[in-house]
C-alpha positions in Angstrom: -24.1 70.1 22.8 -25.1 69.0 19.3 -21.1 70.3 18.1 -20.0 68.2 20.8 -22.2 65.0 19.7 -21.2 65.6 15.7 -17.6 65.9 16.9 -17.5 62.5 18.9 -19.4 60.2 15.5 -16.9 61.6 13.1 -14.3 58.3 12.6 -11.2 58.5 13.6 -8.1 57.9 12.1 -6.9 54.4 13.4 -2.8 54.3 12.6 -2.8 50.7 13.4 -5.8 49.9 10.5 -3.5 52.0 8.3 -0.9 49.8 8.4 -2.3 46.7 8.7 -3.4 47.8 5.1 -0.4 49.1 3.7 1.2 45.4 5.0 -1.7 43.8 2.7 -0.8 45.8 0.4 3.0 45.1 0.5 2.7 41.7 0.7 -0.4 41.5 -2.6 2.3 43.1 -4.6 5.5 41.2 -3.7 3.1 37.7 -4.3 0.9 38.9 -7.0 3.5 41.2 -9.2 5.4 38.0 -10.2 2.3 35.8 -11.1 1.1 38.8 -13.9 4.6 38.8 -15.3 4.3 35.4 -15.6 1.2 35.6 -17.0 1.9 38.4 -19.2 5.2 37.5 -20.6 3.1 33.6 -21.9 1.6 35.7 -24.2 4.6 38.0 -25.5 6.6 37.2 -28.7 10.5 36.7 -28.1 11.2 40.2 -28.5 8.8 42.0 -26.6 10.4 39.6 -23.8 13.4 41.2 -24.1 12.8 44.8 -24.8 13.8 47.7 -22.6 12.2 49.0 -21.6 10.4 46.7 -19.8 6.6 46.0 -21.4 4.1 45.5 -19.3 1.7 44.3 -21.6 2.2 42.7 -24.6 2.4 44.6 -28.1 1.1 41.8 -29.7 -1.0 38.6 -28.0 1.4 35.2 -28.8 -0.9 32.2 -27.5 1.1 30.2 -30.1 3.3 30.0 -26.4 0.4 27.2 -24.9 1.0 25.4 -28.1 4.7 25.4 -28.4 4.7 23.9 -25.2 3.2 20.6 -26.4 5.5 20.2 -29.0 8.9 21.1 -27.7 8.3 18.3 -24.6 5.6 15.8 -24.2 3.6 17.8 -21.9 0.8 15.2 -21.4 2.8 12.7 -20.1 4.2 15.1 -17.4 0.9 15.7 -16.8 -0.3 12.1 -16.1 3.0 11.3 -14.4 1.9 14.5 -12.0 -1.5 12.8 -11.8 -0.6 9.3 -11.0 2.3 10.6 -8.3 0.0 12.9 -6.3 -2.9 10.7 -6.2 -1.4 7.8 -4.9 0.7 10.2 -2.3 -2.7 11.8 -1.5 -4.6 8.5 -0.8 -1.4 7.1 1.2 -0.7 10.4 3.6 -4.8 10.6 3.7 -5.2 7.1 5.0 -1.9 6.8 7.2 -2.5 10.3 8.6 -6.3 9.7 10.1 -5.2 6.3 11.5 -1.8 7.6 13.2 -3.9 10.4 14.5 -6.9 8.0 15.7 -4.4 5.8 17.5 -2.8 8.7 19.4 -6.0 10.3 20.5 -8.6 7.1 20.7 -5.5 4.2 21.6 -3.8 3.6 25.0 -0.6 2.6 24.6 3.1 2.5 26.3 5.4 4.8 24.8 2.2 7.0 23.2 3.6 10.3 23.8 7.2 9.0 22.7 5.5 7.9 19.4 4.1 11.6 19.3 7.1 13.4 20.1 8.8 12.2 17.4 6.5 13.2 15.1 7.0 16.7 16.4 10.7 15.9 15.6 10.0 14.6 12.5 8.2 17.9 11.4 11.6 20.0 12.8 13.8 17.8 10.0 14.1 19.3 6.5 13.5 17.0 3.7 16.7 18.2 1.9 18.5 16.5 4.9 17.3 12.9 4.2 17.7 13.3 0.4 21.0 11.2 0.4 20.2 8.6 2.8 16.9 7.7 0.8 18.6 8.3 -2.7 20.8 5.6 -1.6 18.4 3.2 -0.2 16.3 3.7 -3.2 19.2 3.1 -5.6 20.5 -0.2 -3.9 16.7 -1.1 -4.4 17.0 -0.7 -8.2 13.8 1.8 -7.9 15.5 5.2 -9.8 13.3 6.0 -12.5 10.5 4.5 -11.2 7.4 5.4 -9.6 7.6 3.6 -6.6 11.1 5.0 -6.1 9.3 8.7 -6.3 6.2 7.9 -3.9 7.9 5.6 -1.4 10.0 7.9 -0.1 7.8 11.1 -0.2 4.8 9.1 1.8 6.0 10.2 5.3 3.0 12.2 6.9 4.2 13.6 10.3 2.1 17.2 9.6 -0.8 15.2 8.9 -0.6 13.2 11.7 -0.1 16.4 14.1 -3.2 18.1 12.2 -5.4 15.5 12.7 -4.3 14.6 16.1 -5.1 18.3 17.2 -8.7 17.8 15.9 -9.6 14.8 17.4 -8.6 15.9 20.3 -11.1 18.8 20.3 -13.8 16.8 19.7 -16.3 16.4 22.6 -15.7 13.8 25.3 -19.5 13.0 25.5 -19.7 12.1 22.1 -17.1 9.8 22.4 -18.7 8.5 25.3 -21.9 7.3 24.3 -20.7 6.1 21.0 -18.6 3.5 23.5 -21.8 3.2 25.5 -23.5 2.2 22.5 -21.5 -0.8 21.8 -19.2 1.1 19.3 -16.0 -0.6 18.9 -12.6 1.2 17.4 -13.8 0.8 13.6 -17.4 1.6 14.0 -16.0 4.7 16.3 -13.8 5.6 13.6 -16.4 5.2 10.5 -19.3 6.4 12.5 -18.5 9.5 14.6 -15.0 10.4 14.7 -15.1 10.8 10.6 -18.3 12.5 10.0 -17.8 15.7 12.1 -14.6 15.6 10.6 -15.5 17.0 7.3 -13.5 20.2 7.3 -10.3 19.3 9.0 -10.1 16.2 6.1 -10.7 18.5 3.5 -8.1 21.0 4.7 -5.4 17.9 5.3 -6.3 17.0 2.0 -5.9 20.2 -0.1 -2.5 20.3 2.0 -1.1 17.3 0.8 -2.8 17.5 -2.8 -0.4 21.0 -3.5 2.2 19.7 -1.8 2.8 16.5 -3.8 1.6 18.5 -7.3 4.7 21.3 -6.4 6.9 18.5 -5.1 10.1 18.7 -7.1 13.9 17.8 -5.3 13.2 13.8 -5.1 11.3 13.4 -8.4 14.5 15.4 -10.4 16.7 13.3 -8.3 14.9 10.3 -9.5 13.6 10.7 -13.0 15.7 10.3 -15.9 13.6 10.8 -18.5 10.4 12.2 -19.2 8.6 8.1 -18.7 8.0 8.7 -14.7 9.2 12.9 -14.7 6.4 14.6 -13.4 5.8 18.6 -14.4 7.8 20.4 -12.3 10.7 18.8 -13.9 9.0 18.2 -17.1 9.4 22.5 -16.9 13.2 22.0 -16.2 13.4 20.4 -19.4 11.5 22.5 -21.2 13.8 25.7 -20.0 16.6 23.2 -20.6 15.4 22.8 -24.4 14.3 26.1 -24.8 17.8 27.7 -22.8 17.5 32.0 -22.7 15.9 32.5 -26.1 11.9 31.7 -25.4 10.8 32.1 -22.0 7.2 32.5 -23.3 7.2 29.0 -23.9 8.5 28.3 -20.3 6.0 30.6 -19.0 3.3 29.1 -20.7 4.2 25.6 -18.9 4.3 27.3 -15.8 0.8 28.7 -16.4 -0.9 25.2 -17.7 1.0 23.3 -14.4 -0.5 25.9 -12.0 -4.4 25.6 -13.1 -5.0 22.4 -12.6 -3.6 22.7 -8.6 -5.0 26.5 -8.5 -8.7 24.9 -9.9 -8.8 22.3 -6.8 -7.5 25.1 -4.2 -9.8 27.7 -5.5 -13.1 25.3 -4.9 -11.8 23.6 -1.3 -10.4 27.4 -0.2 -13.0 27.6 2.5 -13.2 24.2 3.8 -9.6 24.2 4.5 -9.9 27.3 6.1 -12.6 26.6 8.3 -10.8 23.4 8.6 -7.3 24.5 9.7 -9.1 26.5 12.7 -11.7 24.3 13.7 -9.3 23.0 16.5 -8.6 26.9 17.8 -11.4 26.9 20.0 -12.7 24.1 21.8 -16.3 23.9 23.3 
């Protein structure tokens, strides 16, 4: 009896917990491989770069790389051009995406769910496919090279707007209700109740947006022409362009000092966004 009993608490082997693990595993090595040669090689001298074979770690430590950087391309304006771009993108989609979403949910309207369904189509369209149609718009407007020729285009917020929407919508009907008993009007709705208990979801919706416009790179190359509006991922074009095949330490010392400043604001919202992204799962 007691054989029987040990027998039965000894674990078993689960195949389907083995490979979920091996997956992990897979996949932390296909992401995390290419970060540490990145890393790794912003710190290597040219010819530890290109010395087979490979080096996984460098002979001698080059931080001279981090430096180089600032003084092959002016790295600091690329910076604040990055800063200026993605803030204004972030405050636009922000504020355009909670009041689309409010008047979906909150508003009645004719043609509501037309509005909405294109949205959904508007999610299904590649931005690569309107890259000529607004290059040309934005050209005729004499806007190339400028600022408002970068953001304009990039402030549509159709995932936003279907984020938000979801989340609204799983917010309790009672609520709703007695704000409106108590004399709350749309605004006061809005400010009040609505916004408050949607801490998370915000957060998540911003983080989103924030990466999004700081990696954003097809429509600022296509309209910078100089380093004056350029942000960094095409301020690191140049600086390959500069530096051609001979020092990608340099390059991947850009690559680190554009990633930290993004990774730093992902790192400390990480669990808002996630507890905001699934807020809307379950209802009740």
């Amino acid at each position: 009896m007691m054989a029987t009993i040990t027998e039965s608490k000894k674990p078993r082997f689960n195949g389907r917990k083995a490979w979920g693990y091996v997956a992990m595993l897979i996949v932390l090595l296909i992401i995390g491989l290419p970060l540490y040669w990145i890393v790794v090689t912003s710190f290597k001298e040219r010819p530890d770069i290109y010395v087979q074979p490979v080096t996984w770690w460098p002979t001698v430590f080059h931080p001279q790389n981090y430096s180089d950087v600032t003084n092959i391309v002016p790295f600091t304006t690329f910076l604040r051009n990055s800063i200026i771009i993605t803030s204004i993108l972030a405050v636009v989609k922000f504020t355009l995406g909670i009041l689309s979403a409010y008047g979906l949910v909150f508003l009645r309207f004719p043609g509501k769910n037309l509005v909405f369904l294109t949205v959904i189509a508007a999610l299904m369209v590649p931005n690569q496919i309107t890259v000529i149609s607004n290059y040309a718009l934005v050209a005729e407007w004499g806007w190339r090279n400028t600022f408002q020729g970068i953001i304009l285009p990039l402030a549509g917020v159709a995932f936003g707007t279907f984020l938000m929407r979801n989340h609204f919508l799983s917010i309790p009907a009672e609520i709703i209700e007695a704000a409106r008993m108590d004399g709350a009007g749309h605004l006061k709705l809005l400010w009040r109740v609505v916004l408050p208990i949607s801490g998370p979801t915000m957060v998540a919706f911003a983080t989103i947006v924030i990466v999004n416009e700081w990696n954003e790179y097809l429509w600022p190359f296509l309209m910078s022409d100089d380093h004056r509006v350029a942000p960094l991922p095409v301020g690191l074009t140049l600086l390959q362009n500069n530096e051609g095949l001979t020092n990608w330490g340099a390059v991947m010392a850009g690559t680190i000092l554009a990633m930290l400043p993004i990774l730093i604001v992902f790192l400390l919202l990480q669990k808002h966004m996630i507890k905001g992204l699934t807020s809307g799962a379950v209802k009740g």
